[in-house]
VMD Tcl script that draws the C-alpha trace (Angstrom):
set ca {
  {105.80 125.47 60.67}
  {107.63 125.95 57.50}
  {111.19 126.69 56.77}
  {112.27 129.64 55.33}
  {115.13 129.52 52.69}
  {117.39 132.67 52.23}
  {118.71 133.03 48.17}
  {120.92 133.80 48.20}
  {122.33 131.83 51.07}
  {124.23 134.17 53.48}
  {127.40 133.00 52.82}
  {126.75 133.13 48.98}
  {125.61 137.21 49.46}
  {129.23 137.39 52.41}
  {131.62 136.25 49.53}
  {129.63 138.43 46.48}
  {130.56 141.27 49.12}
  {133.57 140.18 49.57}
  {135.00 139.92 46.10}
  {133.09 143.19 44.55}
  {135.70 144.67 47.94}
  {138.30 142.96 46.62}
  {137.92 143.97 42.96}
  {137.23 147.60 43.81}
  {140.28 147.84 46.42}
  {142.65 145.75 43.30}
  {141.09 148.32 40.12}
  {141.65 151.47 42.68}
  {145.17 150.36 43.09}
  {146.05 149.62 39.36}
  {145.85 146.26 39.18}
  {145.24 144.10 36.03}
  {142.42 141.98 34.77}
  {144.42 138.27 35.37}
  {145.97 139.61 38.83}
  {142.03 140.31 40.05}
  {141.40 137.07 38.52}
  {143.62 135.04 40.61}
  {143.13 137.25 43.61}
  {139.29 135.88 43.35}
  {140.34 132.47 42.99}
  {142.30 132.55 45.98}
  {139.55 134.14 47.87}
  {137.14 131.60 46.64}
  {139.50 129.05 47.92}
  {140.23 130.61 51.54}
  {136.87 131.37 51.74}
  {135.48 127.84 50.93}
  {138.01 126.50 53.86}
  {137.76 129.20 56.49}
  {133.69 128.62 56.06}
  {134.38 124.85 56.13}
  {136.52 125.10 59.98}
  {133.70 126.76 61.41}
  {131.22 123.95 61.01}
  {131.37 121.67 63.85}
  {129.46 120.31 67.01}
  {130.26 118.59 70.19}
  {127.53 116.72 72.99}
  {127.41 117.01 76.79}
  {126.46 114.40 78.56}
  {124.64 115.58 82.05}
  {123.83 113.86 85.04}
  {120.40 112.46 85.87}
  {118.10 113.93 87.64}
  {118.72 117.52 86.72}
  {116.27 120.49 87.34}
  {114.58 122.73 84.15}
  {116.24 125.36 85.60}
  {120.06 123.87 85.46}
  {119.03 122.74 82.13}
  {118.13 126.34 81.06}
  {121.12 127.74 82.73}
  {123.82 125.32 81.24}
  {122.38 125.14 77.83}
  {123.07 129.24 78.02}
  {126.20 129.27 79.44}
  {127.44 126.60 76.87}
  {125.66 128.72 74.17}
  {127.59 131.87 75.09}
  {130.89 130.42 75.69}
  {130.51 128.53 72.09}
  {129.72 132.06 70.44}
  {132.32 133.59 71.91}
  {134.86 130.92 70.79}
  {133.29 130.99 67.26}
  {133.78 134.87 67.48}
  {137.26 134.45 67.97}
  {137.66 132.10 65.69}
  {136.46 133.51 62.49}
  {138.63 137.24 63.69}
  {141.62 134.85 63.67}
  {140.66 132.66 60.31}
  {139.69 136.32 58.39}
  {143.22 137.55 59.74}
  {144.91 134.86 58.75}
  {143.15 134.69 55.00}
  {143.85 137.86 54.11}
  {147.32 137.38 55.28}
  {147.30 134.44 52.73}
  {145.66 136.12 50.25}
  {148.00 139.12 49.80}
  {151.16 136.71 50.25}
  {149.65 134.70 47.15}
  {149.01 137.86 45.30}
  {152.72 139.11 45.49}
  {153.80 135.44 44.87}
  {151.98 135.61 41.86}
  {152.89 139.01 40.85}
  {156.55 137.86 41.54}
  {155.90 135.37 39.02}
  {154.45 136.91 36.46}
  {157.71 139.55 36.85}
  {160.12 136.60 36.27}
  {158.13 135.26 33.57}
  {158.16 138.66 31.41}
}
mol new
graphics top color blue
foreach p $ca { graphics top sphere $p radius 0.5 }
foreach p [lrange $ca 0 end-1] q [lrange $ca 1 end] { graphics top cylinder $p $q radius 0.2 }
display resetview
């Protein structure tokens, strides 16, 4: 059996999507070449962390003997409950980024208001 690599990776075509969003929502609503510019960069950044707290694993140790069955059954039970955490997880971390990202964006507009 061979593995099948995705090019772009998934993540690569999630963040393309997400900044042509970003660039479209920023040109609609009048903004300027270097404020899309840093609005990128700080997506690029959030994005590179949020995608970094999602990658992690834990091991169960189970008591000998156990059936197939249990097996089966725990291994889907700890399945679901781990999707449902990550689920929650990356709502919360996108909330949170884009909470980040627009405070950064009006820090840096600030800034750029000061500096003129």
């Amino acid at each position: 059996m061979t593995d099948v690599l995705e090019f772009p990776s998934q993540e690569a075509r999630a963040f393309a999507f997400l900044e042509r969003e970003l660039t479209a929502l920023l040109t609609a609503k009048g903004a300027d070449d270097a404020l899309i510019a840093h609005a990128i960069k700080a997506l690029q950044s959030v994005y590179v962390e949020a995608s970094d707290a999602s990658d992690f694993s834990f091991s169960v140790d189970l008591p000998t003997p156990i059936s197939t069955e249990q097996v089966a059954l725990l291994q889907q039970q700890i399945t679901q409950g781990i999707e449902a955490l990550r689920d929650h997880h990356h709502g919360l971390v996108l909330k949170l980024a884009a909470r980040l990202l627009l405070t950064e964006l009006k820090l840096f507009q600030h800034q750029r208001k000061d500096h003129s």
